[in-house]
C-alpha positions in Angstrom: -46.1 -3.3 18.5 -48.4 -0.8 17.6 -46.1 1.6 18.1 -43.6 0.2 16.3 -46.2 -0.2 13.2 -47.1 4.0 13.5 -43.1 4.9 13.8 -42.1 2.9 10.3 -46.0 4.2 9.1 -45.0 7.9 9.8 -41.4 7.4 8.2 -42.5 5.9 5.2 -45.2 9.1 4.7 -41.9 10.8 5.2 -40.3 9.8 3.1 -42.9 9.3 0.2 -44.2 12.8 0.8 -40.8 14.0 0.4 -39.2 12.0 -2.8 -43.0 13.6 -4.1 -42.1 16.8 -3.8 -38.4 16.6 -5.0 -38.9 14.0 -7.7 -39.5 17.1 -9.7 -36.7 18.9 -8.7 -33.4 18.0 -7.7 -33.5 15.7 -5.2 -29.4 14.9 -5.8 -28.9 18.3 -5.3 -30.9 18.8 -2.2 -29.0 16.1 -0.6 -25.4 17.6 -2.0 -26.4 20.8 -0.4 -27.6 19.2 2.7 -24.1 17.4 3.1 -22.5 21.0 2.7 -24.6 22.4 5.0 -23.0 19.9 7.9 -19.3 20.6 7.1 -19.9 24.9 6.7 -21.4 23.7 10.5 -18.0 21.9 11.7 -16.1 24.8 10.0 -15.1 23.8 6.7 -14.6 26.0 4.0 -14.6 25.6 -0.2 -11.9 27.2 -2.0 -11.0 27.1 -5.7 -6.9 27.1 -6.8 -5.6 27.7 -10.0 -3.5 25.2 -11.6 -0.8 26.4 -13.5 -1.4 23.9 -16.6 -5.0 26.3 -16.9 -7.7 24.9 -14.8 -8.4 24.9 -11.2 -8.5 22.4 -8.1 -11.9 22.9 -6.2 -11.2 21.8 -2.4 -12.8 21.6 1.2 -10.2 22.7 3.8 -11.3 22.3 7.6 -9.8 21.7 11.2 -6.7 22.0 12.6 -3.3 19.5 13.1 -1.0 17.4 11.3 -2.5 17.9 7.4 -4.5 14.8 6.1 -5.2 14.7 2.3 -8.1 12.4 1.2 -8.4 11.3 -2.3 -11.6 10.2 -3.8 -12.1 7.9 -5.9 -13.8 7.5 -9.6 -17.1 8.9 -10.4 -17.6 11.3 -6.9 -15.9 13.6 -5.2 -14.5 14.5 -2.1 -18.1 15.3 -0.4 -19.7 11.9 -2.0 -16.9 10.0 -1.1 -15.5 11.1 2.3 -18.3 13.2 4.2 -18.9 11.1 7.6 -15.2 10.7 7.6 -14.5 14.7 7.7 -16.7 15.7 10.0 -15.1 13.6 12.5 -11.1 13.8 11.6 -11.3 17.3 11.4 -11.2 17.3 14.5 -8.0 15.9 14.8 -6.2 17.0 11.7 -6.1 20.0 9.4 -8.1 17.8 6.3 -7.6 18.7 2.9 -10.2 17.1 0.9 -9.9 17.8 -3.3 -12.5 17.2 -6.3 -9.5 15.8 -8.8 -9.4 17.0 -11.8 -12.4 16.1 -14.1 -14.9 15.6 -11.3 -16.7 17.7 -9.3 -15.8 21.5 -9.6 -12.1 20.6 -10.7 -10.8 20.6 -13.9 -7.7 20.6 -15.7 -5.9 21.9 -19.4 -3.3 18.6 -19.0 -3.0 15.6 -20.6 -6.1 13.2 -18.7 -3.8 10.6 -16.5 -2.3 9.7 -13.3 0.8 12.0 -13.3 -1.2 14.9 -13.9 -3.9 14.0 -11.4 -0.9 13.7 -8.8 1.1 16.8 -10.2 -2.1 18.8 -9.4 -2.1 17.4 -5.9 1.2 18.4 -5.2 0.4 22.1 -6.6 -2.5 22.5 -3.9 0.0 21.1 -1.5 2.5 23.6 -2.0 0.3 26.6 -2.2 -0.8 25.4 1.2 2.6 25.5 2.2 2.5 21.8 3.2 5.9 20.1 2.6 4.9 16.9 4.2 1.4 15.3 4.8 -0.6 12.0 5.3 -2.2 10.7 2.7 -5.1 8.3 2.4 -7.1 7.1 -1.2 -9.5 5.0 -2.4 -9.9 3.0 -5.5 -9.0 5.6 -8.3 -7.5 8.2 -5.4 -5.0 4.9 -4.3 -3.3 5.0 -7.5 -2.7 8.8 -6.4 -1.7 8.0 -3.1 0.6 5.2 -4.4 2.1 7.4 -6.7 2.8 10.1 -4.1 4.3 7.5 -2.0 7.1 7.2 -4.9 8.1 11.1 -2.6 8.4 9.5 0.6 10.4 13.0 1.8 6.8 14.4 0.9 4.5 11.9 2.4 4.5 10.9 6.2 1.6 8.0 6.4 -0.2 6.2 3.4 -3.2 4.8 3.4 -4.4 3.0 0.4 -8.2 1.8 0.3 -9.1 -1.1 -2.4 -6.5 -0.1 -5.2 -4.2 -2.5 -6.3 -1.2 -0.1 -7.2 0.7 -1.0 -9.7 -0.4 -5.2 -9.2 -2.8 -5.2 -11.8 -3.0 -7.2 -14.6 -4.6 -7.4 -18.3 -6.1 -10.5 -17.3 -7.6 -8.9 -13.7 -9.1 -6.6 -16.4 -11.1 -9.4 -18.2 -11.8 -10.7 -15.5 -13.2 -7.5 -14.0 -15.3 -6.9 -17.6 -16.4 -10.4 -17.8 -17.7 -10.1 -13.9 -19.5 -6.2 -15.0 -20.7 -7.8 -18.1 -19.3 -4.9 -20.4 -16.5 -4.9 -23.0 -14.0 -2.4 -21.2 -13.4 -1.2 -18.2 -14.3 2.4 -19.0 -17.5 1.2 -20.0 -18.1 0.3 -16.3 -16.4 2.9 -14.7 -18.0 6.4 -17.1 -21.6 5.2 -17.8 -23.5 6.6 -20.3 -27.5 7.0 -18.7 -28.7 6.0 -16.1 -29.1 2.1 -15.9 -25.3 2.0 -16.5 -25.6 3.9 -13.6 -27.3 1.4 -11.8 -24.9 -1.0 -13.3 -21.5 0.3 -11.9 -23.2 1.0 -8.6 -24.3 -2.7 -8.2 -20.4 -3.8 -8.7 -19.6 -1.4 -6.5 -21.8 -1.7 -3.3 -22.2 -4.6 -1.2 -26.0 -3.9 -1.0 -27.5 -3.1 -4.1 -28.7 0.3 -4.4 -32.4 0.6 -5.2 -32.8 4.1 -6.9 -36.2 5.5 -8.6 -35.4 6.9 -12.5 -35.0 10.4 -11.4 -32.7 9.7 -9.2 -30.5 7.1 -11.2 -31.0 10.6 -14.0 -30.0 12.9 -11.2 -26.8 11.0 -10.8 -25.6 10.3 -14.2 -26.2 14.2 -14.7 -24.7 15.3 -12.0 -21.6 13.0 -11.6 -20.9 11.1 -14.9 -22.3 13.5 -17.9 -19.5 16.2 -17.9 -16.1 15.8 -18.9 -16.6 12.1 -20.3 -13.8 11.7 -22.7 -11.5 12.5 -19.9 -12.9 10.5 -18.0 -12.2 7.7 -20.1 -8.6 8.4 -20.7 -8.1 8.5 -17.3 -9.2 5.0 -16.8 -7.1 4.1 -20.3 -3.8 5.7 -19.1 -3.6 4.0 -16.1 -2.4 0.7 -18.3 0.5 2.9 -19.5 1.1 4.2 -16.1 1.1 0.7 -14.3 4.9 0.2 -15.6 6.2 3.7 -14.1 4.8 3.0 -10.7 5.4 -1.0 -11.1 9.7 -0.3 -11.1 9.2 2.2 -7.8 11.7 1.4 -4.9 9.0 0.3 -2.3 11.4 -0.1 0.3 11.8 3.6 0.7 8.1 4.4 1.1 6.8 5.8 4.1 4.7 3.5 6.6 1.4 2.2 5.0 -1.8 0.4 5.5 -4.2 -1.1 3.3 -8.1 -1.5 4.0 -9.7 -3.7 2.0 -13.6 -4.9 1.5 -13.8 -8.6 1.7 -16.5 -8.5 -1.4 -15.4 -6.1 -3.4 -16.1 -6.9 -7.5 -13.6 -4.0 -8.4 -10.2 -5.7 -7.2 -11.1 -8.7 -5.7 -9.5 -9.1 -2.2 -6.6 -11.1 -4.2 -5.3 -7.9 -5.4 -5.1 -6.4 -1.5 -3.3 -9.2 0.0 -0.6 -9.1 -2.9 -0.2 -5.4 -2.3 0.1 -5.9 1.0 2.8 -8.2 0.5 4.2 -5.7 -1.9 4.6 -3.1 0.3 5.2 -5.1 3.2 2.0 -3.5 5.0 -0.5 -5.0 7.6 -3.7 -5.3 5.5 -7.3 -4.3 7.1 -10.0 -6.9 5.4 -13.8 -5.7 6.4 -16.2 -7.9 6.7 -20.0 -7.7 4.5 -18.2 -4.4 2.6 -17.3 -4.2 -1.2 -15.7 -1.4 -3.0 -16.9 1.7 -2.2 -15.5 1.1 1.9 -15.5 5.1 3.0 -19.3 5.2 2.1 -20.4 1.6 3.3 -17.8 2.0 6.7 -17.4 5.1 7.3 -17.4 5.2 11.2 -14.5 2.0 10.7 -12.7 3.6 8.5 -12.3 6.6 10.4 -11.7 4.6 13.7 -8.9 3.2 11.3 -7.1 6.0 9.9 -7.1 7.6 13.8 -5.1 4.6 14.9 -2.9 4.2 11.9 -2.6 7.9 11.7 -2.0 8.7 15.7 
């Protein structure tokens, strides 16, 4: 017992003395560059491409295999969002993993929506030289995904993580805003400082995330600040969008599979099993998990997409 007392004393120290010496600094940053330090390690590399609306696509390309796009999802990027998950399918595939447009390093001189999020996709694609890929998204990225699907001659596998596609209504909006206590859903989803910040991470994480100011400051500054109006059309267009993808022949789409949190406050569970039904795919509900699955699952998720994928 003892023991036990001095190990959680010692990490505590630990950790104190080390939220001490970076609560002046950057301590978002530190942990950014510590999560790119561990993919440089398993060989992947940054590289910028030039979209042809003006712009560029930032993207991490690493190992070697069938190519597997991963799509993050609103208010990350592909490091936040999919780190644990790289590391170990790079070792089976060749995986592309993008910033989209507006986050990250990535931005683009086209109209803010879903067809040019997906046109810029299909630009890296080609100057890859990849005519056919699988794909997996989450949240914002499955509306990519979905919409990618619509090429099935393009796409070989889909994988679609807590996104509703195209079943989504006005009043799963309301109910969404009435459940995040805010007026739109843009006002969730593009915070403005950093207890909105706190606010969208407590819908989206099954366990609420206890952060100190800084941190919460570090965040917002980092991942939320630039490119706000975008950002907020983004989440506006979709509504215009949902009618394009809604009349898609699903019955030509490649082979998919949803995977789904059982808590999540996003798109309630409802939403999954009607998408399922939708695109006649088997449906993977997790247990204890809410909306952000890649970062609260990782090791299941990737155990997942290996068996769906293989």
């Amino acid at each position: 017992m003892r023991f036990l007392v001095n190990r959680q004393l010692t990490k505590f120290i630990v950790i104190f003395i080390t939220l001490t010496i970076l609560g002046g600094c950057e301590l978002v940053q530190w942990k950014e560059q510590h999560d790119h330090n561990q993919l440089y390690a398993q060989g992947y590399q940054e590289h910028l491409l030039k979209l042809e609306e003006g712009g560029q696509l930032k993207y991490w390309l690493g190992g070697t295999g069938k190519p597997l796009l991963l799509i993050h999802g609103f208010g990350g990027n592909a490091v936040s969002t999919w780190k644990e998950e790289m590391l170990e399918l790079s070792k089976h595939y060749q995986v592309i993993a993008p910033d989209l447009a507006w986050f990250g390093d990535s931005y683009s001189m086209g109209p803010p929506n879903l067809t040019t999020q997906t046109e810029t996709i299909w630009q890296l694609l080609d100057a890859l030289g990849i005519d056919k890929v699988h794909v997996a998204g989450i949240s914002y990225g499955g509306f990519i995904a979905y919409n990618m699907m619509m090429q099935p001659d393009r796409v070989e596998k889909g994988v679609i993580i807590a996104s509703p596609g195209p079943l989504f209504s006005d009043e799963d909006l309301e109910e969404l805003c009435h459940r995040a206590g805010v007026e739109k859903p843009e006002r969730l989803f593009v915070p403005n400082n950093r207890d909105e910040v706190r606010r969208l991470f407590n819908n989206v994480f099954y366990e609420p995330k206890k952060m100190p100011d800084f941190v919460a400051e570090q965040i917002y500054s980092g991942y939320f600040s630039p490119h706000k109006k975008e950002k907020e059309h983004l989440i506006q267009s979709l509504v215009d969008e949902r009618e394009r993808i809604t009349n898609a022949d699903t019955a030509s789409f490649p082979p998919s599979m949803l995977i789904w949190g059982d808590s999540d406050q996003i798109f309630p569970l409802k939403n999954g099993i009607a998408l399922s039904q939708h695109l006649n795919s088997a449906i993977v509900v997790l247990p204890e998990t809410a909306h952000g699955v890649t970062n609260e699952q990782p090791k299941i998720v990737t155990k997942l997409l290996k068996l769906f994928l293989s």
